[in-house]
N, C-alpha and C positions, 0 to 999 in steps of 0.2 A: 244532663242538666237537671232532671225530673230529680232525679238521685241524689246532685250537690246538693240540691235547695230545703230536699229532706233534711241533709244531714247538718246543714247552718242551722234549720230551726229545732233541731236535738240542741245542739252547741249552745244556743239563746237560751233554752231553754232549761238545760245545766247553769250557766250563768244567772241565772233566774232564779233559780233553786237557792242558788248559794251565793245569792249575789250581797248578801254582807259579808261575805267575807276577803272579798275583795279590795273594797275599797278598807277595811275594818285592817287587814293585816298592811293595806300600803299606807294607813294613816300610822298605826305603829310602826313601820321604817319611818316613814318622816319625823316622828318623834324622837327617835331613838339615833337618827342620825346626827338631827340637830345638837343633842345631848352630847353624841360623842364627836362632832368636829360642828361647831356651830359658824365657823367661817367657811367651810364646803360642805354640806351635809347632804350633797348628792354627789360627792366624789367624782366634780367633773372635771376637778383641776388636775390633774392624774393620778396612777398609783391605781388598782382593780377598784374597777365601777360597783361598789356593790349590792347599789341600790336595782340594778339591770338583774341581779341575783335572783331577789323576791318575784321580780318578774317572770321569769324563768321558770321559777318553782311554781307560780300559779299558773304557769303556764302549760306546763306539764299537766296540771290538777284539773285544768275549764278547758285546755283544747285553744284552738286557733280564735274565739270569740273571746276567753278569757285574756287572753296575751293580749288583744288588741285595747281591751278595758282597763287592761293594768298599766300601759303603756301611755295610751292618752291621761291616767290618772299621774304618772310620773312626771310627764309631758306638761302636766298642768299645777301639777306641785312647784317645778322648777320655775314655772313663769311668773307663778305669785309669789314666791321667796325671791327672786331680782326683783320686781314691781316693787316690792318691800324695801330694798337696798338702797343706799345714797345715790352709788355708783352705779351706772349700766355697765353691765357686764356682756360679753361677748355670749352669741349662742355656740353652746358647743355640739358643732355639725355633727364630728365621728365619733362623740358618745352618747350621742340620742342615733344616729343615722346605723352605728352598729350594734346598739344596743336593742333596738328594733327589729333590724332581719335574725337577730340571735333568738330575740323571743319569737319572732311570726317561726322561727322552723321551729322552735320545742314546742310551739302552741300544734303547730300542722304534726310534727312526731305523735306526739299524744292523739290527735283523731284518727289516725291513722291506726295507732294500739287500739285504741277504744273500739274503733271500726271492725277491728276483727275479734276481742273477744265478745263486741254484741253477736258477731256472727257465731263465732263458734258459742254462745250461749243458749241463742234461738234454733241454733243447728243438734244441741246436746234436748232444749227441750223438746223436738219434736222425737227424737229418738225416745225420749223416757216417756211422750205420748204415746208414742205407736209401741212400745212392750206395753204398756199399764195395758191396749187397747188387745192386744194377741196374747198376753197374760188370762183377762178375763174369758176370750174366747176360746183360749185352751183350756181354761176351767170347766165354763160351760159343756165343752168335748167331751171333758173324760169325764164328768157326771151324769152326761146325758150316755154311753156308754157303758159305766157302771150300775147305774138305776135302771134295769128293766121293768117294763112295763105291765108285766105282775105283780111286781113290788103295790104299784102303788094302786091297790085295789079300790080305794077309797077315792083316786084323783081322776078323772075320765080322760085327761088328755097326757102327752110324753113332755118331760125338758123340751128336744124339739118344738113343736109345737107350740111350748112357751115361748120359745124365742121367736119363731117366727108369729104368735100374734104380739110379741113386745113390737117388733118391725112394723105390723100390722097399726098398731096403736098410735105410733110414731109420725102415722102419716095422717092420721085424723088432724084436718084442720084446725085451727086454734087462734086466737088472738095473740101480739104480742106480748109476752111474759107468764102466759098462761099454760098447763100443761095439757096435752092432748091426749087424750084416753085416759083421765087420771082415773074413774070408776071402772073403767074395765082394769085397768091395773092394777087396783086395788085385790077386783076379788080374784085376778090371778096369782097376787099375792097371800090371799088367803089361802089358797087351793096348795100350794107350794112350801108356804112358812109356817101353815096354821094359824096364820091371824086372826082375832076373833073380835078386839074393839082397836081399830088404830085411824088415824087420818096422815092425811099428804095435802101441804101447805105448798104454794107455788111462792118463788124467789122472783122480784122482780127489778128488783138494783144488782143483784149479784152479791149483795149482802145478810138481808134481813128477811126470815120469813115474813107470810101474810097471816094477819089473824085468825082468818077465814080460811076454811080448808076447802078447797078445791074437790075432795071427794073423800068421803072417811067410809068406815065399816060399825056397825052397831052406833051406839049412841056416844058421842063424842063433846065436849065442850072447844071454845077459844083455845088456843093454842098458849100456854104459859111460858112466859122466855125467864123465867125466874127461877125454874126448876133446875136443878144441877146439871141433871144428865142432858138438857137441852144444851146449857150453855155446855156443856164442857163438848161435845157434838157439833156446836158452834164455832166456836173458840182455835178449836182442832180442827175441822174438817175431817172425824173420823166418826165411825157408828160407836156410840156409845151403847153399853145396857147394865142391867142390876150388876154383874160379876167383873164389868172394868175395874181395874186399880187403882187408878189415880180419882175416881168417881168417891164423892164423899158421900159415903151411906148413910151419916148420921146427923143426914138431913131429910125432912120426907120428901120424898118421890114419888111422883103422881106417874110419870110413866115407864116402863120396862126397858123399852128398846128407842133408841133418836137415829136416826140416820140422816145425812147430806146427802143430797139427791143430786151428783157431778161430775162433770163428762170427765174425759180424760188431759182435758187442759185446767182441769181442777176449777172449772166455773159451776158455781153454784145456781143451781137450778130448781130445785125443790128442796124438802124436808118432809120427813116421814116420821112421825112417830108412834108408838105402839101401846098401849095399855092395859091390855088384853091378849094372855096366849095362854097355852097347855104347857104345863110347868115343865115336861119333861122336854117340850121342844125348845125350851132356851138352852141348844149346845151349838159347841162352836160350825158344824154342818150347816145348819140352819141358819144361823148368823153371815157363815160366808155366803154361801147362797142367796139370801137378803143383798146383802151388800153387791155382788156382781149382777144381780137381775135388774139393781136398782142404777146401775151405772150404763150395762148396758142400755136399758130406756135412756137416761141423759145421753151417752153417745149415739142413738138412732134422731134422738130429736137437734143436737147440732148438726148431723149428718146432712141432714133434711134442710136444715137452715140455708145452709151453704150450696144448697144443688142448685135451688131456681137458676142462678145466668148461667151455670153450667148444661145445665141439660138443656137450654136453650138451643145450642149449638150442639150438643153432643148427646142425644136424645138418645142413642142406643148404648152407649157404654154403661156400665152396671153404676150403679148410687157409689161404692167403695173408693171404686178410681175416681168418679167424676169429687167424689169430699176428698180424697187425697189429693187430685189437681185444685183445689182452690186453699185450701191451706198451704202448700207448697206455691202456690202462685203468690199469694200473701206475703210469704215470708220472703222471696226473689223482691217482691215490688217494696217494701218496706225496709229491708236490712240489709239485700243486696247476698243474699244465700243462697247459690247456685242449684238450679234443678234442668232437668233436661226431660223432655220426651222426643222418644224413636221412634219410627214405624219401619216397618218392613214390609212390603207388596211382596208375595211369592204367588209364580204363576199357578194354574192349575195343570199340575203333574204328578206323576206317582211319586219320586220322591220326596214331595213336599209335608202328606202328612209325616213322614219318618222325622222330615228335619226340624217340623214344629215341637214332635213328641219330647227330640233329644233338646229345643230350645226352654221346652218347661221343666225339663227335669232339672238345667243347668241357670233357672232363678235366681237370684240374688233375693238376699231375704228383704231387703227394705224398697226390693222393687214390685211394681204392681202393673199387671198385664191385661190389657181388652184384645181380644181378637172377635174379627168381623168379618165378615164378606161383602165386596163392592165390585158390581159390574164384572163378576168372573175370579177377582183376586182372592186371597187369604193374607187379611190384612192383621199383621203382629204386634200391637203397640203394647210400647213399653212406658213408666214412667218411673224415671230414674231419680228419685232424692238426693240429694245431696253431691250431687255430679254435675262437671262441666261438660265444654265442648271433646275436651282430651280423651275422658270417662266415655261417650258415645262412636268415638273414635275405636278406641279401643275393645268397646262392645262389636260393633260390626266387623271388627277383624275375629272376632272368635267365632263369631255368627259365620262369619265363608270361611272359616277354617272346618264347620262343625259341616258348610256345604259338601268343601270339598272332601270331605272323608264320607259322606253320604250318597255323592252324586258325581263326583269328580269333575266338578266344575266351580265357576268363581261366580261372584256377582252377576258379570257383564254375561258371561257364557248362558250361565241359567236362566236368566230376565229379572232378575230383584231389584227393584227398585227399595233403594234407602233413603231415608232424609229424618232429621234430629230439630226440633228446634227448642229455645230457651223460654221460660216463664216469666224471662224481664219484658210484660207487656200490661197495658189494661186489660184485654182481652183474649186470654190465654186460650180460651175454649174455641174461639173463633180462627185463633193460629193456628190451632192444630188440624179444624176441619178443612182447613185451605191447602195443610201439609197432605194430612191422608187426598184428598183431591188431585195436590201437585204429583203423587206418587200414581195413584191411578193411570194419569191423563196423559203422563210423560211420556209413553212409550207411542 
């Protein structure tokens, strides 16, 4: 019910959007038909209804709210064109009475389409979130990897380290709209980029930098939104600097480098810009780097946003799962895009670590895993994206297929307690602590 009521005030709210052009196109059929038969000019006397047509077609275009508007508008055309007439003329029942269930099904066809490409759009962007978000942290891998820690004679701490006090940073309290640890980030960015005069502006509409810099390096001025490389940084949502292409040089430029400060749902969060560095370290290394250290930070501070009611309830699962359960619960509660979590209880036995070891080697990549221990067990959870009930079904057959080639035994044989449930709740975190519970307590 929660779900229809959503979805009528989507439909209202397209209609809304576009609602001149509803009555706009049915005022031009009424024109147009008067013109061309001005003694029926809603073809009710027989012969194809074709004013039921226009209906249809906006029907298609608004959905089940649009067909219902076009309809009372037809509905209300014909009554004022008889009112108008010498003559009373007869209502004609089965060309309003069928011309109606013709439009209520293409208006319900059309929600129905729309319904699944919102899903499959919100279903494609969280997939291009979660690469942008394991893109970046394979970045960060093979650089922290590549740059040993003789390299950097001059820097006292590893990438590692960088990223764990980015994490660090992320958790410093804050006011709404404000960043948290913007001075220490700064001069972790000096340490890393070579920055020498730059500032970082905090975003508070998701729009528009703030004048005021939240924390800068050497001596800095206001922030100028007139300067090119700002707007075109802007504009774009890409790090601009002096050697971009599309960047007009021959205009002055107060700064080097602009960056968007944005998680991986491409919400804007800060701005950094730079005016000050070692000519040699404006290359493309140092740039990407920039750029993923600075994305990283916005993804630890959404991260962070989204745990409070989560950890509420699931105080031990790591911060990754618990921001991947509330976006994924998100998207189940608003658009109706299926997710699942599993658990698995496996007793305390010697085959058990064997069958854990062969259940993480055989991961799925857009699944994410908490294991715990409660009251003696070795608890397996899983949260499966983009899967239904079928999709969990299916998992626990490979899960006592992977038993029975380990231990030559089944579920029931061994003591595993399974149970799955979905993210279409308000309180997902709380369903799940009741499932791991339900698995425990069952036996």
């Amino acid at each position: 019910m929660r779900r229809w009521l959503f979805r009528l005030r989507e439909q209202a709210f397209a209609v809304r959007s576009g609602w001149w052009e509803v009555p706009l196109f049915m005022a031009l059929l009424f024109l147009l038909m008067s013109w061309l038969s001005p003694a029926d000019p809603f073809a009710a006397g027989g012969g194809f209804p074709w004013p039921w047509l226009m209906v249809i077609l906006l029907a298609l275009r608004y959905g089940f709210v649009g067909a219902l508007f076009a309809s009372l508008l037809l509905l209300g055309g014909w009554l004022f064109w008889t009112h108008s007439q010498a003559a009373s003329l007869p209502f004609p029942q089965d060309y309003f009475v069928g011309g109606f269930f013709a439009a209520m099904l293409s208006g319900e066809f059309s929600d129905m389409w729309q319904t699944r490409l919102r899903r499959m759009e919100e279903a494609r962007g969280y997939i291009d979130a979660r690469l942008g978000r394991l893109t970046r942290e394979h970045y960060l891998l093979r650089m922290s990897h590549e740059r040993l820690e003789q390299e950097f004679i001059s820097r006292p701490v590893t990438l590692r380290d960088a990223i764990q006090r980015i994490r660090d940073l992320a958790r410093i309290a804050a006011a709404p709209g404000e960043l948290p640890g913007a001075a220490d980030l700064m001069g972790l960015l000096a340490q890393y980029c070579q920055l020498e005069v730059a500032s970082l502006y905090p975003v508070r509409d998701g729009q528009t930098p703030e004048m005021i810099a939240a924390a800068t390096l050497g001596e800095t001025a206001e922030l100028s939104l007139t300067d090119p490389l700002v707007h075109h940084a802007l504009s774009r949502r890409v790090l601009s600097h002096l050697q971009s292409d599309d960047v007009d040089d021959e205009l002055p430029l107060r700064y080097i480098i602009a960056a968007p400060v944005m998680n991986s749902e491409k919400r804007l969060l800060g701005f950094l810009t730079v005016e000050r560095m070692p000519f040699f370290a404006l290359q493309q290394d140092v740039l990407q780097m920039l750029l993923v250290l600075l994305e990283y930070y916005a993804d630890s501070i959404s991260v962070l946003s989204q745990l409070t009611d989560v950890k509420q309830s699931l105080d031990q699962a790591p911060d990754d799962f618990c921001a991947e359960l509330a976006r994924l619960a998100q998207m189940n509660y608003l658009h109706g895009v299926e997710s699942r979590v599993t658990a698995l209880a496996f007793p305390e036995r010697a085959e058990t670590g064997d069958v854990l070891q062969q259940l993480r080697r055989q991961r799925r990549g857009l699944d994410m895993v908490w294991e715990t221990r409660v009251e003696g067990w070795s608890l397996y959870v899983t949260l499966m994206p983009l899967s239904n009930e079928h999709a969990a079904e299916g998992y626990f057959d490979r899960v006592e297929q992977i038993l029975r080639e380990r231990a030559g035994q089944d579920f029931a044989a061994y003591g595993v307690q399974a149970e799955s449930v979905d993210l279409d709740t308000a309180d997902p975190a709380q369903h799940i602590q009741e499932m791991l519970g339900h698995c425990v307590h069952r036996v």
